[in-house]
KOLGU-384987 format. One record per atom (N, C-alpha, C): residue number from 1; residue in one letter; atom name; x, y, z negated. Coordinates in steps of 0.02 Angstrom, whole numbers. Example, Ala and Ser with C-alpha at 12.3 -4.5 7.8 and 13.67 -1.06 7.14 Angstrom:
2
<r k="1" r="a" a="N" xx="660" yy="-284" zz="-390"/>
<r k="1" r="a" a="CA" xx="615" yy="-225" zz="-390"/>
<r k="1" r="a" a="C" xx="660" yy="-165" zz="-390"/>
<r k="2" r="s" a="N" xx="642" yy="-112" zz="-354"/>
<r k="2" r="s" a="CA" xx="684" yy="-53" zz="-357"/>
<r k="2" r="s" a="C" xx="645" yy="2" zz="-394"/>
This chain:
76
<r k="1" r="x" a="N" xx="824" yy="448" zz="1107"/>
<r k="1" r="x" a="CA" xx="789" yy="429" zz="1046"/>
<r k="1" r="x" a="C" xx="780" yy="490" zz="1003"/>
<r k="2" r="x" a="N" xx="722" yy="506" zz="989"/>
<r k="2" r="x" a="CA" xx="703" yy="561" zz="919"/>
<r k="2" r="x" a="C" xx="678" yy="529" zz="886"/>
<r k="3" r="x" a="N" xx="712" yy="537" zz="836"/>
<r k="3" r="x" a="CA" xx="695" yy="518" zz="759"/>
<r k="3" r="x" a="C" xx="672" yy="558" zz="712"/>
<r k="4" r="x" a="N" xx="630" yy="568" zz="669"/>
<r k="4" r="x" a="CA" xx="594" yy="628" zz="648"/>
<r k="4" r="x" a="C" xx="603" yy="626" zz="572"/>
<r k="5" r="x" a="N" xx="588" yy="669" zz="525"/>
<r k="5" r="x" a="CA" xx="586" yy="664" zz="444"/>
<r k="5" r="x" a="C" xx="540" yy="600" zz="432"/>
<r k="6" r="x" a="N" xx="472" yy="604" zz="465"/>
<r k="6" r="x" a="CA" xx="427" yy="557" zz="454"/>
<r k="6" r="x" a="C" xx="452" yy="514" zz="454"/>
<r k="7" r="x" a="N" xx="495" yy="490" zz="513"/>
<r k="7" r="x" a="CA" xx="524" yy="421" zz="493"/>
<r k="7" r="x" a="C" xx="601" yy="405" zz="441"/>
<r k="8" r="x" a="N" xx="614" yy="429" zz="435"/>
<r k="8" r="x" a="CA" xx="657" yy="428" zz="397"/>
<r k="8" r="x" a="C" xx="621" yy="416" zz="314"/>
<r k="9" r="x" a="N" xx="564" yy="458" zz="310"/>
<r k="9" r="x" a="CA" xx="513" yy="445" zz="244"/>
<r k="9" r="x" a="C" xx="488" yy="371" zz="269"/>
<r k="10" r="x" a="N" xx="477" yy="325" zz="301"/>
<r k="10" r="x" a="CA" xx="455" yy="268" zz="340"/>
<r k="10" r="x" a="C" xx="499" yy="229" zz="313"/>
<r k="11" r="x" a="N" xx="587" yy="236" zz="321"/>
<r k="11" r="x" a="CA" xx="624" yy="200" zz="290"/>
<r k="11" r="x" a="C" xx="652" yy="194" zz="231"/>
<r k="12" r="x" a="N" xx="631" yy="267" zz="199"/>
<r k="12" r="x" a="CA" xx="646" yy="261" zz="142"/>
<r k="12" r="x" a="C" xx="613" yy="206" zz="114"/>
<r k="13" r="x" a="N" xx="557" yy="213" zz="118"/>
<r k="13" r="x" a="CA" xx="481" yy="176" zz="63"/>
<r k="13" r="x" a="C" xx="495" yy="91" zz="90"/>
<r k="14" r="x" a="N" xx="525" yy="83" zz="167"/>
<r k="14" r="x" a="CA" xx="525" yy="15" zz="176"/>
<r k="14" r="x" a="C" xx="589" yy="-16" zz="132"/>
<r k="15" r="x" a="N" xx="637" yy="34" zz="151"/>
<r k="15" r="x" a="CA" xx="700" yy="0" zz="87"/>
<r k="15" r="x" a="C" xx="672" yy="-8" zz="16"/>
<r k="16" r="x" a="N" xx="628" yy="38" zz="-13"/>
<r k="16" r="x" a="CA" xx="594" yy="32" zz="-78"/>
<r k="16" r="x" a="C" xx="563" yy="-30" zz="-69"/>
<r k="17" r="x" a="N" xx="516" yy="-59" zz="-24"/>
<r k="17" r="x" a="CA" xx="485" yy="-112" zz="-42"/>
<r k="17" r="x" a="C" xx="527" yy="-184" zz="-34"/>
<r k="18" r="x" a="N" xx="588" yy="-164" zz="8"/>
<r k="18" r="x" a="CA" xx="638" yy="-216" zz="2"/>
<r k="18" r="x" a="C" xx="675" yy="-256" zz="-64"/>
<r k="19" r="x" a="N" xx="659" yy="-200" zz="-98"/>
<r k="19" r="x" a="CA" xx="718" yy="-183" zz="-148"/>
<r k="19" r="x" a="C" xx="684" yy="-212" zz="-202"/>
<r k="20" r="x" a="N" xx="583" yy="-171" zz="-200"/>
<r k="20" r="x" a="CA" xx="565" yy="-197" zz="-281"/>
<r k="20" r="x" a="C" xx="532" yy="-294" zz="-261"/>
<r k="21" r="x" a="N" xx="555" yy="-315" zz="-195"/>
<r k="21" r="x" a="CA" xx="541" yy="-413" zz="-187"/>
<r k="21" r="x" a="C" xx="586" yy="-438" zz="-231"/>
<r k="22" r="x" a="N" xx="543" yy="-455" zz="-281"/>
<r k="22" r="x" a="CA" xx="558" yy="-514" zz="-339"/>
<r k="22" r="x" a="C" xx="574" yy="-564" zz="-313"/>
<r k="23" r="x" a="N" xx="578" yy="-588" zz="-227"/>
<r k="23" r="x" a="CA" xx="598" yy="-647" zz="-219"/>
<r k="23" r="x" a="C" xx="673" yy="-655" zz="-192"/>
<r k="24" r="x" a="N" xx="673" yy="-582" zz="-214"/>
<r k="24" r="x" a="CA" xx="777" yy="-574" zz="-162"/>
<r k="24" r="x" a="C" xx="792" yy="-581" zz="-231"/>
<r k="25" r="x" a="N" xx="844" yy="-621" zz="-239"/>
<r k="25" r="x" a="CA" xx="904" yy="-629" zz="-270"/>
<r k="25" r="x" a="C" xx="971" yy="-631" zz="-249"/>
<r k="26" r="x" a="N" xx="1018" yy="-635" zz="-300"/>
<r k="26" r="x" a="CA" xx="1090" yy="-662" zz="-279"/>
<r k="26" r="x" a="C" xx="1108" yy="-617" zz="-222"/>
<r k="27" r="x" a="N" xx="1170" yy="-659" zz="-173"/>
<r k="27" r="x" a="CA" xx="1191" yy="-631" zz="-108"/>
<r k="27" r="x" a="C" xx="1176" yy="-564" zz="-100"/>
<r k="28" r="x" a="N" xx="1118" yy="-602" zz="-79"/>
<r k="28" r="x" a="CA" xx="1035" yy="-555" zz="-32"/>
<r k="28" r="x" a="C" xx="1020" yy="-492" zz="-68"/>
<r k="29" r="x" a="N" xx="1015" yy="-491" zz="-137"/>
<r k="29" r="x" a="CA" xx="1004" yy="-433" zz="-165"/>
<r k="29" r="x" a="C" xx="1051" yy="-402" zz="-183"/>
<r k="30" r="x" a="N" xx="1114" yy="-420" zz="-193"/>
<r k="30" r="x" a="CA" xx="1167" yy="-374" zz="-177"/>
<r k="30" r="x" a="C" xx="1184" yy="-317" zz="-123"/>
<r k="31" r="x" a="N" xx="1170" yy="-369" zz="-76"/>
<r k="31" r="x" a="CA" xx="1162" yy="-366" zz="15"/>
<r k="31" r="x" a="C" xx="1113" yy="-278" zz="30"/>
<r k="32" r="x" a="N" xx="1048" yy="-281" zz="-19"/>
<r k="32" r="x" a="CA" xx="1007" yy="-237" zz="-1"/>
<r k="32" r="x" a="C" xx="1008" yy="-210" zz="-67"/>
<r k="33" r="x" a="N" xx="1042" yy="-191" zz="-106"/>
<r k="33" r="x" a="CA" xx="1077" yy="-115" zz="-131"/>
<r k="33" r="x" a="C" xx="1114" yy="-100" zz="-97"/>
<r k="34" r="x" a="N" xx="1166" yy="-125" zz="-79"/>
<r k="34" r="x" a="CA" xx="1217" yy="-114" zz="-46"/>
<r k="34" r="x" a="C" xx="1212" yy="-64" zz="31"/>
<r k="35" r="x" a="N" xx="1137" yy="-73" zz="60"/>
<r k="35" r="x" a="CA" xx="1099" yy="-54" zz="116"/>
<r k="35" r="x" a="C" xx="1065" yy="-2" zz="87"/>
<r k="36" r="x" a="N" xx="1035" yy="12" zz="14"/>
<r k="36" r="x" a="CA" xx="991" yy="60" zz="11"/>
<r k="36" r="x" a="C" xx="1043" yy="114" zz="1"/>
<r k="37" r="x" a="N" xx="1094" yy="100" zz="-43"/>
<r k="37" r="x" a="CA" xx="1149" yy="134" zz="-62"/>
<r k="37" r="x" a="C" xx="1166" yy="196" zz="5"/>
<r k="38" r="x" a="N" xx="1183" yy="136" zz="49"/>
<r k="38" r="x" a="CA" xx="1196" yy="171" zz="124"/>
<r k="38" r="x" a="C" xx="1150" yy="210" zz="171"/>
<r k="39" r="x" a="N" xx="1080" yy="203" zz="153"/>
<r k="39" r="x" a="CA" xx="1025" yy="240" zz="173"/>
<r k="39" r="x" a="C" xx="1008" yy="298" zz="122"/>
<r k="40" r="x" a="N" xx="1022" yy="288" zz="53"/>
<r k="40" r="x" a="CA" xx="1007" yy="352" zz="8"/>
<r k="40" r="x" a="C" xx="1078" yy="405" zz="56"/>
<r k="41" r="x" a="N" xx="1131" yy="389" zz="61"/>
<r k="41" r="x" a="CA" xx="1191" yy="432" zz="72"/>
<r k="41" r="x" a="C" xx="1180" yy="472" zz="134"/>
<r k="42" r="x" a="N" xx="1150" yy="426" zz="196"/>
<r k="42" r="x" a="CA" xx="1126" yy="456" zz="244"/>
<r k="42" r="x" a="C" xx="1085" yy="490" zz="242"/>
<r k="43" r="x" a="N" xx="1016" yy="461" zz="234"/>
<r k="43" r="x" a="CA" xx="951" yy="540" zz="212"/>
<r k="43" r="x" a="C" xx="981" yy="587" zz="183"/>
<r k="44" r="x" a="N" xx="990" yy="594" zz="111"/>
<r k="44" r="x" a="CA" xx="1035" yy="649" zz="94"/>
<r k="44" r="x" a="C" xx="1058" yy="694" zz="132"/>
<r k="45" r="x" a="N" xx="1110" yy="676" zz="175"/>
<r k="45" r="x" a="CA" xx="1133" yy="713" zz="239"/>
<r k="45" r="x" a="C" xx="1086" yy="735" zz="268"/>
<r k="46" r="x" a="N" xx="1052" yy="699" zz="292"/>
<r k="46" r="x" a="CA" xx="989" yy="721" zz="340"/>
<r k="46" r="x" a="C" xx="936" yy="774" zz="330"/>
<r k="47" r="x" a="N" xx="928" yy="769" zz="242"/>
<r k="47" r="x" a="CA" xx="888" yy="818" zz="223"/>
<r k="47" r="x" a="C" xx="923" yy="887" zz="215"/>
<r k="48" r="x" a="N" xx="989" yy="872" zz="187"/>
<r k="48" r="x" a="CA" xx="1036" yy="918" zz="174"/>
<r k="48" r="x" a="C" xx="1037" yy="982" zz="245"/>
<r k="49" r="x" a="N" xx="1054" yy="954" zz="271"/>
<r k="49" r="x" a="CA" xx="1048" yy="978" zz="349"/>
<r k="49" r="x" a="C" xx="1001" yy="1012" zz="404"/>
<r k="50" r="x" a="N" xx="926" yy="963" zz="358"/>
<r k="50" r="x" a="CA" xx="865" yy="997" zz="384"/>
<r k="50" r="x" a="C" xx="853" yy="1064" zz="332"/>
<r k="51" r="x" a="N" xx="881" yy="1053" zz="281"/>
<r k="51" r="x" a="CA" xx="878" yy="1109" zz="232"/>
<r k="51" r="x" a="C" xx="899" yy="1199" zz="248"/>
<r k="52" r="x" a="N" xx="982" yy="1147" zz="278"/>
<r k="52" r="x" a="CA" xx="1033" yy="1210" zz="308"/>
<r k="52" r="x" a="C" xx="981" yy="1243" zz="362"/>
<r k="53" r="x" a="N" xx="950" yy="1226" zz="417"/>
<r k="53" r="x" a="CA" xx="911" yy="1226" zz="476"/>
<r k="53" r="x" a="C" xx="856" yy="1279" zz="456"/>
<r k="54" r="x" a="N" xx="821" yy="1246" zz="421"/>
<r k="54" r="x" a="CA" xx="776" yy="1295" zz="383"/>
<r k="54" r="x" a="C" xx="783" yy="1350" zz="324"/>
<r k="55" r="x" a="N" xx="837" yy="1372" zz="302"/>
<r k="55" r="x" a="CA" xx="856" yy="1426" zz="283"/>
<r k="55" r="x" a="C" xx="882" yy="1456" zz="333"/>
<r k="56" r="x" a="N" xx="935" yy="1447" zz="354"/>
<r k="56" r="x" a="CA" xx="946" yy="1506" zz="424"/>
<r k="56" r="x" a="C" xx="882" yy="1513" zz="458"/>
<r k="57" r="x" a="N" xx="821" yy="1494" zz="499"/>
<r k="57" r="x" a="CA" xx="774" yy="1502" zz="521"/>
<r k="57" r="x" a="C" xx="727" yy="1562" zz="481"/>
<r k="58" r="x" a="N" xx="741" yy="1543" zz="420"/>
<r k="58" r="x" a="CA" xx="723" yy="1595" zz="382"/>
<r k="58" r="x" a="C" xx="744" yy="1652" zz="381"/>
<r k="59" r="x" a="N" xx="828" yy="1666" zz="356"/>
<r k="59" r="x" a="CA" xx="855" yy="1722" zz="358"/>
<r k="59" r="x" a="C" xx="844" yy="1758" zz="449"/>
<r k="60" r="x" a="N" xx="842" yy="1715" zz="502"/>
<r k="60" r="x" a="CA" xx="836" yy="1763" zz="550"/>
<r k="60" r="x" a="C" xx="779" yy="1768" zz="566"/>
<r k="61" r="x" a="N" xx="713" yy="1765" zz="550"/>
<r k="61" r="x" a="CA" xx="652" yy="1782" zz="534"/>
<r k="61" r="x" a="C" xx="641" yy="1840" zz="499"/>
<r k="62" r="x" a="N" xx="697" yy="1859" zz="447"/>
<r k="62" r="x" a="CA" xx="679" yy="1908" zz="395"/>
<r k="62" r="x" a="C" xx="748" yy="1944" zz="418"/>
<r k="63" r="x" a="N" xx="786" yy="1943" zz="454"/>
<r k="63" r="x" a="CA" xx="824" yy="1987" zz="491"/>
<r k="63" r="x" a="C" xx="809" yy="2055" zz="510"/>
<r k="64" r="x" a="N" xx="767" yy="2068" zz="531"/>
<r k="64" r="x" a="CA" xx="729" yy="2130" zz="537"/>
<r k="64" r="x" a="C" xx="689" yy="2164" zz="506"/>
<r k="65" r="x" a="N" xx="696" yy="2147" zz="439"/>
<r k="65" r="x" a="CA" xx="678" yy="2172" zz="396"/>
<r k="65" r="x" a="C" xx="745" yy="2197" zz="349"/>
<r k="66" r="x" a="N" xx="697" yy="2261" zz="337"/>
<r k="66" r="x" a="CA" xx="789" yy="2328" zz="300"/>
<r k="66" r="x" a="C" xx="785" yy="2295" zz="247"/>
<r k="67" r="x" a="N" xx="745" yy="2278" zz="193"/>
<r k="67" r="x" a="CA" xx="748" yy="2258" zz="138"/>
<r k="67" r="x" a="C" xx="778" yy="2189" zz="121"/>
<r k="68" r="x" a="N" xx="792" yy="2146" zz="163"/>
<r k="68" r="x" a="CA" xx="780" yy="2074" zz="153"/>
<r k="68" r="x" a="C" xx="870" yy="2075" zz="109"/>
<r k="69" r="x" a="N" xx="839" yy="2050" zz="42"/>
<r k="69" r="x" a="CA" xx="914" yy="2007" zz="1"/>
<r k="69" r="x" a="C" xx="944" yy="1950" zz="28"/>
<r k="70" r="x" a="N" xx="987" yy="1976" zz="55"/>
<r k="70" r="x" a="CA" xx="1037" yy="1883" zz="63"/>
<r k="70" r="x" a="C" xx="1048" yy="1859" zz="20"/>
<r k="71" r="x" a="N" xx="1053" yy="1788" zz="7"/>
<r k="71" r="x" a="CA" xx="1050" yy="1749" zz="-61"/>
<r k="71" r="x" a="C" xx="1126" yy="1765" zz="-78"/>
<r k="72" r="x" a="N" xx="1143" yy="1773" zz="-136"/>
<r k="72" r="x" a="CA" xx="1237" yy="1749" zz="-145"/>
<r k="72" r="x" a="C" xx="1248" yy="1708" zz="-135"/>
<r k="73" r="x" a="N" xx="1240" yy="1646" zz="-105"/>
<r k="73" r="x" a="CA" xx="1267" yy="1596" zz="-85"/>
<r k="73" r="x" a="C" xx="1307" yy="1604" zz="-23"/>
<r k="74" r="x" a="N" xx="1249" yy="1649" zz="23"/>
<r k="74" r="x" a="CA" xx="1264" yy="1684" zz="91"/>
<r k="74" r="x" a="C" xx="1315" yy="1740" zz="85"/>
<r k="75" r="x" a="N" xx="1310" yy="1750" zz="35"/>
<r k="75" r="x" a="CA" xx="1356" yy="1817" zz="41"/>
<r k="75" r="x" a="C" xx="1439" yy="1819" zz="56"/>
<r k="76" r="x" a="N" xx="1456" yy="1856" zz="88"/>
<r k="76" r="x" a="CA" xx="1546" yy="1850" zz="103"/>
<r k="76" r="x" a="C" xx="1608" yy="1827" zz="71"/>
């Protein structure tokens, strides 16, 4: 199974439209915060991660270059 950003943007917007049905109440709408809650925590991660991915990609892109500043974050 690959799962991609796209979809993950797919579920975001479907939990959004879960969420703004005026016809969930009670239980049920407890039920699905309780689910979006658990899908905001995961993306997060996910983006977090695709983030990490794409800064290193970067820094070793610009690796060979004499000038290139490492961020202080990177630094030792």
């Amino acid at each position: 199974m690959k799962t991609t950003l796209g979809d993950l943007n797919t579920h975001l917007f479907a939990q959004l439209e879960r969420l703004n049905d005026e016809e969930i109440t009670g239980d049920k709408l407890i039920e699905e915060i309780n689910r979006a809650k658990s899908i905001t925590s995961v993306a997060h991660q996910i983006i977090a991660a695709g983030s990490l991915v794409l800064k290193a990609k970067q820094l070793a892109d610009d690796h060979m270059n004499a000038d290139t500043v490492v961020p202080k974050m990177l630094e030792g």
